[in-house]
N, C-alpha and C positions, 0 to 999 in steps of 0.2 A: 756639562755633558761628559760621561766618563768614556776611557778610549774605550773601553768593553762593550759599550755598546756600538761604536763605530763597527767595531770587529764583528758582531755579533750583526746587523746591517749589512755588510758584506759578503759574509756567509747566507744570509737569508736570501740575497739574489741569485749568488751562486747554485742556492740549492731550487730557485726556483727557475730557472733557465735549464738547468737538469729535468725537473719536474713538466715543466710547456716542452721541453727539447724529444720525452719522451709520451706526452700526449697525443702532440698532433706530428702528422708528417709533410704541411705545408709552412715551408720558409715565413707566407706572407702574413699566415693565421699565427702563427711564432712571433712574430714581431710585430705584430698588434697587439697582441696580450704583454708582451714586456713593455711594450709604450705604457699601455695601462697603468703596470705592476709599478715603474718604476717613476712615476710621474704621483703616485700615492707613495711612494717611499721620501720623496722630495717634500710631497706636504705635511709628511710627515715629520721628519727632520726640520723642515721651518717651525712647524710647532711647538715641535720641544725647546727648539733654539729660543725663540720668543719666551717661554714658561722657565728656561732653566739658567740660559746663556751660557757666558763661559767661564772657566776658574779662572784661568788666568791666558796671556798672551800667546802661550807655544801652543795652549790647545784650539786654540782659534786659527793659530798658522796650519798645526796638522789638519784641521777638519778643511778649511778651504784652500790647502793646496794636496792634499792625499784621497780625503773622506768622499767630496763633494763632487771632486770632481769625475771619479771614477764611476759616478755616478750618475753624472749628467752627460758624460761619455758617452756611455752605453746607451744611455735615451736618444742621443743624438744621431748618435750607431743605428738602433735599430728600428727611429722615425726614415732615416736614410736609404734604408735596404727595405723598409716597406714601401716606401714611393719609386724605388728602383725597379721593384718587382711589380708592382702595378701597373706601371707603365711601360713594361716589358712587352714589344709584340707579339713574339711569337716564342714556343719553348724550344727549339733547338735550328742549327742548319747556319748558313754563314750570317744572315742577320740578326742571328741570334752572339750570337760573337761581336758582329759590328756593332750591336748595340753597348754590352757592356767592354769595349776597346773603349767607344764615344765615353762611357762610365769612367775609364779609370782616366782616360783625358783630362777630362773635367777637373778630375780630383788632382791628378798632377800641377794641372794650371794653377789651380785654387791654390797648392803648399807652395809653390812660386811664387805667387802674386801675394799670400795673403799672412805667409807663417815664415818662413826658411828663412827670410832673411831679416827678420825683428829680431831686437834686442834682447824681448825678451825669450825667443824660440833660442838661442844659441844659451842664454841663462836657464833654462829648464834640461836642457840635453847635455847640459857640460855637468848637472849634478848640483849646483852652487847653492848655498842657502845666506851667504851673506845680501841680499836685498828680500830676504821671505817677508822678514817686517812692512819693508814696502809694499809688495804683489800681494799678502794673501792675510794683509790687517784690510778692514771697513775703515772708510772714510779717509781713501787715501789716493784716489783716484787724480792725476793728473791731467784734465783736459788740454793741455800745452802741448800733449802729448800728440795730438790729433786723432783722437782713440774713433775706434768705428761708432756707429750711430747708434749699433745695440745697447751699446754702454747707455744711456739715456731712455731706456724701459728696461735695466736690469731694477729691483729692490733692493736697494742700498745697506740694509738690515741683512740680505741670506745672500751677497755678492761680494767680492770685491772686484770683479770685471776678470783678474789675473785666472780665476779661479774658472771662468765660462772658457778663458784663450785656451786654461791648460787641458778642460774639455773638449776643447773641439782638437786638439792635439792625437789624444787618445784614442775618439773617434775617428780622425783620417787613418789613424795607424790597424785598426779594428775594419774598416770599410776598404781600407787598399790591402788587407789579409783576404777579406772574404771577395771583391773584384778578381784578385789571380784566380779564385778556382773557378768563377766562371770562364773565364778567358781562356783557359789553359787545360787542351782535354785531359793529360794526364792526372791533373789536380782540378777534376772537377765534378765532386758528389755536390749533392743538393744544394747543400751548403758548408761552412765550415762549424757553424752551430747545431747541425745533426751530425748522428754520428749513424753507423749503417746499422740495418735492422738487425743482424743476429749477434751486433754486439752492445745492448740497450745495458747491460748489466757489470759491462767495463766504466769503469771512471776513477779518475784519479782524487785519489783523499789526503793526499796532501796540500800545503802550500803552491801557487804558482810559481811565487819565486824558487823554490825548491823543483819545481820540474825544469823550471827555466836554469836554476845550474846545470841540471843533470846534462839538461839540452846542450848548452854552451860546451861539457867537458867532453861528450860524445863527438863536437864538431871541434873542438882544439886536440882530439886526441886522432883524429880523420879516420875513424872505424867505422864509417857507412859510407860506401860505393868508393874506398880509397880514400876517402877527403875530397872528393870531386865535386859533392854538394856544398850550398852555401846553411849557414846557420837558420835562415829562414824558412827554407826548404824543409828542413830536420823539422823545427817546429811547428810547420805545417802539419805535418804527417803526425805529430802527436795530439795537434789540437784537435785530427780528426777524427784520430782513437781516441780521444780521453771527453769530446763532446767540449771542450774547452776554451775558453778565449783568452791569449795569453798577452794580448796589448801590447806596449811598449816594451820591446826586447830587449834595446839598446839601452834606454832608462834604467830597468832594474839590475843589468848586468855592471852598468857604472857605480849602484849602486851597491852593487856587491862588492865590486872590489875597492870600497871606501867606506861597507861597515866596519863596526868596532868588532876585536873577537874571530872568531876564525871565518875566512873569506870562502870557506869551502864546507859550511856547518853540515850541510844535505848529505855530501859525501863522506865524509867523516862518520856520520849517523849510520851511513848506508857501508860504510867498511865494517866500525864496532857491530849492527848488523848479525853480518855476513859471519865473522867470525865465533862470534857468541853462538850461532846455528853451525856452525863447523863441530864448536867446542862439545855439542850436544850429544855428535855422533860416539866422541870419545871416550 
């Protein structure tokens, strides 16, 4: 399986979350069709996996700790927010609040009880890939381990277990983004997955990780409201202009600043830029 096609996968939901984002204008009709979409993308990917396998070791690490699980995230994500919105009583007023506060409860409880303090949650957030062999090769599963019960209806052939942990990861991080704008009237349109009617025609065509520097350098350099807001906040406000879901902030910015090459590639782009259009005038 070559990584171009991975890449190529990932853009194809991006643009179809884009595409359902500006069809319909209910939440719950939105995240029934991406349960759909993304649940045929998965049986898709098994297929191939089956018919083509892998070249070799690293590409099997990328797919089941980057490829797969960003994947099964978002299915996780927006099976979640469909059964949240169904079971929603009422559309506004203080029970309407009580309801999803009990929502982001829940979700807190669960990163307590069920993630925050594993071995392997502090191993994914610090960045580390010396145990990837372990977590994110088949057939390597430790039941010594006293792993949850789901490990025992995962397929052993398109899992390695590490690869569903680092999904539902993703997911609380995508589910406790879209809970604050319910909760919180300031930050709260429909969703964080629409974006408002008269700007269907804004979206950002870059990289995430490339909006996600920009984000971080806007908040290390405190040029909105003084520095008073947090990094969260900032990206908020762009996921909901850009119709966007930017998942794990903390992850990719650790990430940035321990690629190879320059640590600041978007900005750099975005100064030569700027200046090449200065030079124009000249």
């Amino acid at each position: 399986m070559e990584k171009c096609f991975y890449k190529d996968v990932l853009e194809r939901i991006q643009k179809e979350e884009k595409a359902i984002g500006m069809l319909t204008g209910s939440i719950i009709d939105e995240s029934y069709r991406m349960i759909s979409y993304l649940q045929d993308i998965l049986n898709e990917l098994k297929i191939s996996l089956c018919e083509k396998g892998f070249k070799n070791e690293k590409e099997e690490i990328v797919f089941f700790k980057e490829v797969k699980p960003q994947i099964l995230g978002k299915l996780i994500y927006y099976n979640k927010v469909y059964r949240i919105e169904t079971t929603c009583p009422v559309s506004n007023g203080k029970i309407y609040y009580s309801y999803f506060s009990a929502q982001l409860a829940n979700l807190k409880r669960e990163y307590i009880e069920h993630i925050c303090n594993s071995d392997f949650y502090r191993y994914y957030r610090s960045g580390r890939t010396d145990r990837d062999d372990t977590y994110f090769k088949r057939g390597n599963i430790n039941y010594h381990d006293g792993l949850n019960s789901i490990v025992f209806e995962i397929d052993p052939e398109f899992s390695t277990f590490y690869d569903y942990k680092t999904a539902r990861i993703i997911a609380n991080e995508l589910l406790y983004t879209y809970l604050l704008t319910k909760i919180n009237p300031d930050e709260n349109p429909d969703s964080i997955l629409q974006k408002p009617a008269n700007s269907k025609d804004i979206f950002w065509t870059d990289s995430k990780n490339a909006l996600i520097e920009l984000i971080y350098a806007l908040y290390a350099c405190g040029v909105i409201s003084h520095g008073k807001i947090g990094v969260r906040k900032i990206s908020l406000m762009f996921q909901i202009l850009f119709g966007i879901t930017l998942g794990d902030l903390h992850h990719s910015f650790h990430r940035m600043k321990t690629r190879s090459g320059s640590r600041t590639a978007f900005l750099d782009q975005l100064k030569t830029s700027l200046e090449d259009y200065m030079d124009k005038d000249l």
